[in-house]
C-alpha positions in Angstrom: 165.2 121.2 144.5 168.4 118.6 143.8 167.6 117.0 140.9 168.8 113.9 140.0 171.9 112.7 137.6 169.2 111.1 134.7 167.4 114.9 135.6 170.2 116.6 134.2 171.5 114.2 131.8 168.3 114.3 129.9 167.8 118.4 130.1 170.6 118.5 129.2 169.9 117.0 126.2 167.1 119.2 125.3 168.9 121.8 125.1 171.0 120.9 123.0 168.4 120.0 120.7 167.2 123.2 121.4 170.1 125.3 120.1 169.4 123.4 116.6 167.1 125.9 115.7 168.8 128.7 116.4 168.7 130.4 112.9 165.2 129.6 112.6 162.8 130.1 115.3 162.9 134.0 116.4 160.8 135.7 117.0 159.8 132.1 118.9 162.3 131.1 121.7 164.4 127.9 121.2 162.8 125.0 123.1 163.5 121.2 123.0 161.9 118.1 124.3 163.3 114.5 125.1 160.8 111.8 126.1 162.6 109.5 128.5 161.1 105.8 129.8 163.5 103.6 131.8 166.6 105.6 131.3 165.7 105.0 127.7 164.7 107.9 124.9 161.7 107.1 123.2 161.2 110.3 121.4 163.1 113.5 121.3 162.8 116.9 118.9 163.2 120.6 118.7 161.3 123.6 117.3 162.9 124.3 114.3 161.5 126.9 112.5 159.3 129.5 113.4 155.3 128.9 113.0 155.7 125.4 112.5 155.7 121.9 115.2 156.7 123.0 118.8 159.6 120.8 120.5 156.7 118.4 122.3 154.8 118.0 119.0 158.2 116.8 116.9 159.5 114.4 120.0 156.0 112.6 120.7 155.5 112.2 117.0 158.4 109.9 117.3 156.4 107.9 120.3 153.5 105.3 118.5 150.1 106.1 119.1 148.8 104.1 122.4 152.1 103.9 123.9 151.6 103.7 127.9 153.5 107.2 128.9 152.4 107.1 132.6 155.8 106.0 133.8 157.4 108.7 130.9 159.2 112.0 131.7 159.0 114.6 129.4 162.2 116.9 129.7 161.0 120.7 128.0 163.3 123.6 128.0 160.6 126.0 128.0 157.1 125.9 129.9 154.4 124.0 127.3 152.0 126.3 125.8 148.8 126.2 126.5 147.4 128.7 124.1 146.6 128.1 120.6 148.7 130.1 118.3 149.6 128.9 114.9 150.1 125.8 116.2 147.8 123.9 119.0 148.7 124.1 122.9 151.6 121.3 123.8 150.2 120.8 127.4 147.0 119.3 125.9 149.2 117.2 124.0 150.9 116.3 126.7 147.9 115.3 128.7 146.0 113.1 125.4 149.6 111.0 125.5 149.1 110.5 129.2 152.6 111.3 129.9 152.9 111.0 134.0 155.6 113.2 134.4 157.4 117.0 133.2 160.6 118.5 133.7 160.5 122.1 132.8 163.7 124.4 132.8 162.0 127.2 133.0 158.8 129.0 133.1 157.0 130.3 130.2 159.3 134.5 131.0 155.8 135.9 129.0 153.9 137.7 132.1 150.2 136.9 130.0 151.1 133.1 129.8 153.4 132.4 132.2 152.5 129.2 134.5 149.0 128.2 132.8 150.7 125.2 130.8 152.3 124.1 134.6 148.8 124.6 135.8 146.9 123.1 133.4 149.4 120.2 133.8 149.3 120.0 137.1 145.3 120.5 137.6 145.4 116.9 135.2 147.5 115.5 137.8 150.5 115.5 136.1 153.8 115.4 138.2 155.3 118.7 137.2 159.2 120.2 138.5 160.2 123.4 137.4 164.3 124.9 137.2 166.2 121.7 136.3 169.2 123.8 134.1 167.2 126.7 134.5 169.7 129.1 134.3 171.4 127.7 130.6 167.9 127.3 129.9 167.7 131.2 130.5 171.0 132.4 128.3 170.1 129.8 125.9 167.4 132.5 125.6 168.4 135.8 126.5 166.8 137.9 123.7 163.3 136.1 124.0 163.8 136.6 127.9 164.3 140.3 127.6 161.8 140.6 124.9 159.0 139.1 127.1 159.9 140.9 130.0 161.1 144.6 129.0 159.3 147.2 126.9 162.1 147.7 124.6 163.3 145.5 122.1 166.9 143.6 122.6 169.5 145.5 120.8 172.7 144.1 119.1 174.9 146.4 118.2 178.0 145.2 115.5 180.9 146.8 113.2 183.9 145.7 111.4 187.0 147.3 112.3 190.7 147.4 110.5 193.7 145.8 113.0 194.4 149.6 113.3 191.0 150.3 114.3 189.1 151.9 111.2 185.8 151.0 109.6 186.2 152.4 105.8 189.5 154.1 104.1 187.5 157.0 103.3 185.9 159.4 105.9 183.3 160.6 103.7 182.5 157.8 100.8 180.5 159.1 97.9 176.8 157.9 97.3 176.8 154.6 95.5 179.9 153.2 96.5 178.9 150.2 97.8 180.4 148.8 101.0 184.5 147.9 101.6 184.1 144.6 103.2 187.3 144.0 105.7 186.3 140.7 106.8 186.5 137.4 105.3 183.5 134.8 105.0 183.6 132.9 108.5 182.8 137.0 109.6 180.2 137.1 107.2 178.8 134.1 108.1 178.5 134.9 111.5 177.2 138.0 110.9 174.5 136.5 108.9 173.8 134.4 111.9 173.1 137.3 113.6 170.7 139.2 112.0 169.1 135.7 112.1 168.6 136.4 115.5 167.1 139.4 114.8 163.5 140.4 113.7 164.7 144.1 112.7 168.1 145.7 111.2 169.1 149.0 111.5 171.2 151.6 109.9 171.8 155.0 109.2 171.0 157.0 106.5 174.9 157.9 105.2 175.2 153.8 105.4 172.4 153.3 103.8 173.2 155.4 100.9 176.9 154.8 100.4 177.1 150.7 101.2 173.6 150.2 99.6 173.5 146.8 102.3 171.3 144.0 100.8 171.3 143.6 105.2 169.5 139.7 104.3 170.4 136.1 105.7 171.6 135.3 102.4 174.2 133.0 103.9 172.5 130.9 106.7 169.2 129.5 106.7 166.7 132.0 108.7 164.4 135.0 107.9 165.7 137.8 106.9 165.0 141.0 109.5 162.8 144.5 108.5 165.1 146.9 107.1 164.9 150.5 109.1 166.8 153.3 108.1 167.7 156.0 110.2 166.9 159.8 109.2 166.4 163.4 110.4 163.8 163.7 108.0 165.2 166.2 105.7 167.0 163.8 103.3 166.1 164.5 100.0 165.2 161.3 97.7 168.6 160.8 96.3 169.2 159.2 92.8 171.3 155.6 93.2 169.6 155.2 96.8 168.0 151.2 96.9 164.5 150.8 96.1 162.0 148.3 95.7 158.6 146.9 96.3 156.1 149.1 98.7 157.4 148.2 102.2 160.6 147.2 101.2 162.3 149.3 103.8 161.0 151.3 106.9 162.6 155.2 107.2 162.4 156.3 110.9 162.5 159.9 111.5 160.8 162.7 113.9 157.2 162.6 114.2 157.5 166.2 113.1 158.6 165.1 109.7 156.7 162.0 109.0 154.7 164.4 106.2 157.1 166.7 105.2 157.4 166.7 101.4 160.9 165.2 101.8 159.0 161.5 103.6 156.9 161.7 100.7 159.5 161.4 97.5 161.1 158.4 99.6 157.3 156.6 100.3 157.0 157.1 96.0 160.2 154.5 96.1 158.7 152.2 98.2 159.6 153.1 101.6 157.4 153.1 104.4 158.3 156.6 106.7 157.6 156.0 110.7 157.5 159.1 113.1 159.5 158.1 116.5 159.6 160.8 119.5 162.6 161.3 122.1 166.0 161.2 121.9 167.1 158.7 119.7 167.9 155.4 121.2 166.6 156.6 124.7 164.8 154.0 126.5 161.5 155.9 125.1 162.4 156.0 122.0 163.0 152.5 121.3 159.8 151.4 123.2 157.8 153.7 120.6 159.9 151.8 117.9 159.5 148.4 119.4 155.4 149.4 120.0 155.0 151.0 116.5 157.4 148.4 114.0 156.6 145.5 116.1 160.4 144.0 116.5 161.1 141.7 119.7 165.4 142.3 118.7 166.8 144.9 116.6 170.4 144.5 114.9 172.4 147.5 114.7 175.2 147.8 111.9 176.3 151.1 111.0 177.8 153.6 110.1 179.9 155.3 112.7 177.5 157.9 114.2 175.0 155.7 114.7 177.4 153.2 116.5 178.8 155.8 119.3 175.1 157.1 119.4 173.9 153.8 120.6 177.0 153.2 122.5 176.6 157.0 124.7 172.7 156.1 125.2 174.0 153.2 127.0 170.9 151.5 125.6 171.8 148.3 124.1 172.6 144.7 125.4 175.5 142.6 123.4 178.1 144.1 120.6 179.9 142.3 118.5 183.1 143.6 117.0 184.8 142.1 114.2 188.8 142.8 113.5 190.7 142.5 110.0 194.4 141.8 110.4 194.9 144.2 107.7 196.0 147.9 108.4 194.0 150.9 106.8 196.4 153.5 108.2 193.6 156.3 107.4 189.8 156.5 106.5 186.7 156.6 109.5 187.4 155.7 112.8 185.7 153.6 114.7 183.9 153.6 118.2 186.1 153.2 121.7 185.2 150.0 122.9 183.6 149.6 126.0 186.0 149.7 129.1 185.2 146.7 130.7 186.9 143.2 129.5 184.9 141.6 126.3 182.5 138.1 127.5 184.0 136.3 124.2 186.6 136.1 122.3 186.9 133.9 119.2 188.5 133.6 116.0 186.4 133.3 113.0 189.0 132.4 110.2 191.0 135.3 110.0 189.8 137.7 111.6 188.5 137.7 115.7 185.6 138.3 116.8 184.9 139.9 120.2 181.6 140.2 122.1 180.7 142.8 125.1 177.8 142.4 127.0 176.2 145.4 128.5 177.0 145.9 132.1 176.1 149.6 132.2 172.7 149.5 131.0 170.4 152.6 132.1 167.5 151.0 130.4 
């Protein structure tokens, strides 16, 4: 379908409104709306945080009640719902405003509800066109895409390095530490952003228990993700480790060992232990952890062994590599890099930030 200049003008648009909720809407996808009559906006808005007003609701609230919308366009980056959720379906609402036409990026990439908001639209007599922008429509929302579509979660995998290409000057840190940040704050900010992004947060145990990571989105607005910690299941409950409130962080070990007596001095600190089976970060085992801990996106950040292990599973979809300009000369090394050239490449006040995407998935 060509579609015309005003078309993409206004899509256009709404997605950029879209993007304004970035921080705030996963595990919801980013969708905006612009409400066009005569070349002129009469309404636009965005979803902005999750479990509250969809894009539709926020740009017809800007419309008065009894406004003639037979003539209107509604431009929607995403398919309008027509299932009631925490919030009522936006194709009804589009049909009680009598709005005689919608624009739709993209369809709704959720194979249960995908194309019954078109169809209920269309069945009302609604003039409905589908794909205008669809495909910034789609990377606008990648992880949402995948996490509709696949039976994994989308992973995000991320480190700090040194110019000279080391994560800590020590190779073995003792218990307690706490972390050696390398970065400066327009890194931490973005990193922040990230596990924004990100309904889960993963690290492993040696992390865990050295860096004691608060792993929140203390610096941007947003949720904060689950906390999962990755053991063997023979760690001993170690004095100094974090704890906290009963579900405060989520272990992840062999099924074999979710009741050894080891799992059991970690659940008396508020843990709660999960039994995974398969390799770890195979393509099973990450749809048992995506079935069993309910995360749409998981954010991977540390330490080394858990880096190259996600990086040989070949299981993973972006990483995001953060470099210092200072030197360490000495301490842990970090992962090879993948071999192929990064997608991005940006600084971030000091330091750079590059960004991979996978293009050697097996999974």
């Amino acid at each position: 379908m060509s579609w015309t200049s005003s078309d993409l003008r206004w899509m256009q648009r709404a997605l950029e409104l879209a993007a304004r909720g970035r921080l705030t809407t996963w595990p919801n996808p980013m969708v905006g709306c612009v409400v066009v009559q005569g070349n002129r906006i009469l309404g636009e808005g965005w979803h902005a945080t999750f479990g509250q007003a969809h894009a539709e609701v926020n740009a017809l609230n800007q419309v008065p009640e009894g406004t003639d919308l037979s003539s209107a366009t509604a431009y929607v980056t995403l398919e309008p719902c027509s299932h009631t959720g925490k919030t009522p379906p936006c194709a009804d609402l589009l049909l009680t405003r009598g709005i005689g036409r919608v624009v739709v990026a993209m369809e709704d990439p959720n194979p249960k509800v995908s194309g019954r908001g078109l169809s209920r639209l269309r069945q009302a007599g609604v003039n409905v066109q589908v794909g205008c922008l669809e495909n910034v429509a789609r990377a606008l929302n990648r992880p949402f895409v995948h996490a509709m579509t696949s039976p994994r979660p989308w992973i995000t995998l991320k480190w700090a390095q040194s110019s000279d290409g080391y994560l800590d000057p020590e190779i073995c840190a003792n218990v307690g530490r706490g972390g050696h940040t390398l970065t400066g704050a327009s890194a931490g900010r973005h990193t922040h952003s990230q596990r924004a992004l990100h309904d889960g947060i993963l690290v492993g145990m040696r992390t865990w228990l050295v860096d004691a990571p608060a792993l929140t989105t203390r610096l941007v607005p947003g949720r904060s993700p689950k906390r999962f910690i990755l053991t063997s299941g023979q760690t001993t409950w170690t004095e100094g480790a974090p704890h906290g409130e009963p579900g405060f962080a989520t272990l992840l070990c062999p099924s074999a060992k979710v009741s050894s007596s080891d799992m059991d001095a970690w659940r008396e600190k508020g843990y709660v232990v999960v039994g995974l089976e398969g390799d770890v970060f195979s393509q099973a085992w990450w749809t048992t952890f995506k079935a069993k801990c309910g995360v749409a996106a998981c954010m991977i950040e540390g330490g080394a062994h858990v880096a190259r292990g996600v990086l040989d599973s070949e299981c993973w979809d972006e990483l995001h590599v953060l470099r210092a300009p200072a030197a360490l000369q000495a301490g842990l090394k970090a992962p090879e890099i993948p071999s192929w050239p990064s997608s991005d490449t940006q600084p971030l006040g000091r330091d750079v930030l590059e960004v991979w995407q996978n293009q050697e998935t097996t999974c």
